[in-house]
C-alpha positions in Angstrom: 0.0 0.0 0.0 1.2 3.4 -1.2 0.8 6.9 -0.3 1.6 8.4 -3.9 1.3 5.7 -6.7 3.0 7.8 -9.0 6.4 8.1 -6.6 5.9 4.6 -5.4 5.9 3.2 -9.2 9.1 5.3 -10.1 10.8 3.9 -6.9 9.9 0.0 -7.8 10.0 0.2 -11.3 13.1 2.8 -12.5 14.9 2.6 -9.7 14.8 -1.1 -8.5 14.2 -2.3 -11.8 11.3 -4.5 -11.3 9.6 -5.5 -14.3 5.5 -4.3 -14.6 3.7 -7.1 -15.8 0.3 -5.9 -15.0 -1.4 -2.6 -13.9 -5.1 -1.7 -13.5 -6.7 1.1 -12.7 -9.6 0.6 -10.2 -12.6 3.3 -10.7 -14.8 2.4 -8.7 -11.7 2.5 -5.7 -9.9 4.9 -7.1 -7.1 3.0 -6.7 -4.6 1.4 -8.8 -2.8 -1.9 -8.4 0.4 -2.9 -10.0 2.2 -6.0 -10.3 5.5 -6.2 -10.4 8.1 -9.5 -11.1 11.2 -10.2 -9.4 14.3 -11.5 -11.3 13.4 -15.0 -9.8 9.5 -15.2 -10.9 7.9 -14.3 -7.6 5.6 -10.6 -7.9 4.7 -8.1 -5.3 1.8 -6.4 -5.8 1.5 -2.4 -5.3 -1.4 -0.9 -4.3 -3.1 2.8 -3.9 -5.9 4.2 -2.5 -6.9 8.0 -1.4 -5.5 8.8 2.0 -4.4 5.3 3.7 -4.1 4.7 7.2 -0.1 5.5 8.0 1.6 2.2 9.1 2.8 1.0 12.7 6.7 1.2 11.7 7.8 -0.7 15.7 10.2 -3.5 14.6 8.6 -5.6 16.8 4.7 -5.2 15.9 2.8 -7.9 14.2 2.8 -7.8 10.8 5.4 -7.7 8.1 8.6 -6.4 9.5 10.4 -6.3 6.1 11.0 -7.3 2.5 14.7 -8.9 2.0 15.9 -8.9 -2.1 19.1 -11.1 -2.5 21.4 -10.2 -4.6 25.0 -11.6 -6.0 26.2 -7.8 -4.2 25.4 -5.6 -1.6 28.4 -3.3 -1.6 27.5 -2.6 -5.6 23.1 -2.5 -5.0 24.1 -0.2 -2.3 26.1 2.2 -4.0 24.1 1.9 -7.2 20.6 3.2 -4.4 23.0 6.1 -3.1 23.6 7.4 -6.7 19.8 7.6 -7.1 19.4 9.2 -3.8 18.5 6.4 -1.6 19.8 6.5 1.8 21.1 3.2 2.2 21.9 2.1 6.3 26.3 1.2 6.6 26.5 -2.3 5.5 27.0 -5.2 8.4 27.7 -8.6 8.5 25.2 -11.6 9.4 26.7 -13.5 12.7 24.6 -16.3 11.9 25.7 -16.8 8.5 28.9 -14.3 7.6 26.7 -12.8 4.5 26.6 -9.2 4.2 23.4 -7.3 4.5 21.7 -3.6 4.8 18.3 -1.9 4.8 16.9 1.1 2.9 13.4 1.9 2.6 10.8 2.7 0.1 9.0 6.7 -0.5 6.7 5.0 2.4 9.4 4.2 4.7 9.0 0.7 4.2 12.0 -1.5 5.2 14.0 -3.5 2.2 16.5 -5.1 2.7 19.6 -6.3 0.4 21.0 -9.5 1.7 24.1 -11.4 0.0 23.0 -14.5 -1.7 24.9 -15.1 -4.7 22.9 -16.2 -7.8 19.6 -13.5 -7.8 20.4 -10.2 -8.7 18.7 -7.6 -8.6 
């Protein structure tokens, strides 16, 4: 759910690079919904509608906490976001697994996160 479908497409589309593979306008809602692919198949699905409820951003409250994208880089997906103006958080290290990983977020404030995976870029 987005606050301004027009940023929010821009964001996931030209910046990201997610591919559109369907988008409908909704008249009677007044609300459009766009589906987007990910370089592995799987789609996430954007929506708009006038004035939405803001979101409860705590870490810790139910819901989803965040989206992860693996990719074969973080230090290059990271620096590629800062040259389009995305503040991107200092990259760390997993303890758990020794893979590298940071969060940005979306127009919404959304945390995404970039995790090193090797194999699905981005």
């Amino acid at each position: 759910m987005c606050s301004n479908y027009a940023v929010s497409k821009h964001f996931y589309v030209d910046i990201l690079g997610l591919k559109v593979f369907a988008e409908h306008y909704r008249e009677a809602r007044d609300s459009f919904k766009l589906d987007l692919e990910l370089p592995d198949g799987s789609q996430i699905e954007l929506f708009s509608f006038p004035n939405p409820p803001e979101r409860v951003n705590a870490p810790e409250a139910r819901g989803l906490r965040h989206l992860a994208f693996a990719v074969d880089s973080v230090t290059q997906v990271a620096s590629y976001l800062e040259s389009r103006g995305i503040e991107v958080e200092p990259i760390r290290v997993d303890e758990c697994t020794g893979k590298q990983y940071t969060f940005f977020k979306d127009p919404d404030g959304l945390p995404l996160e970039l995790y090193q995976a090797g194999g699905i870029g981005l």
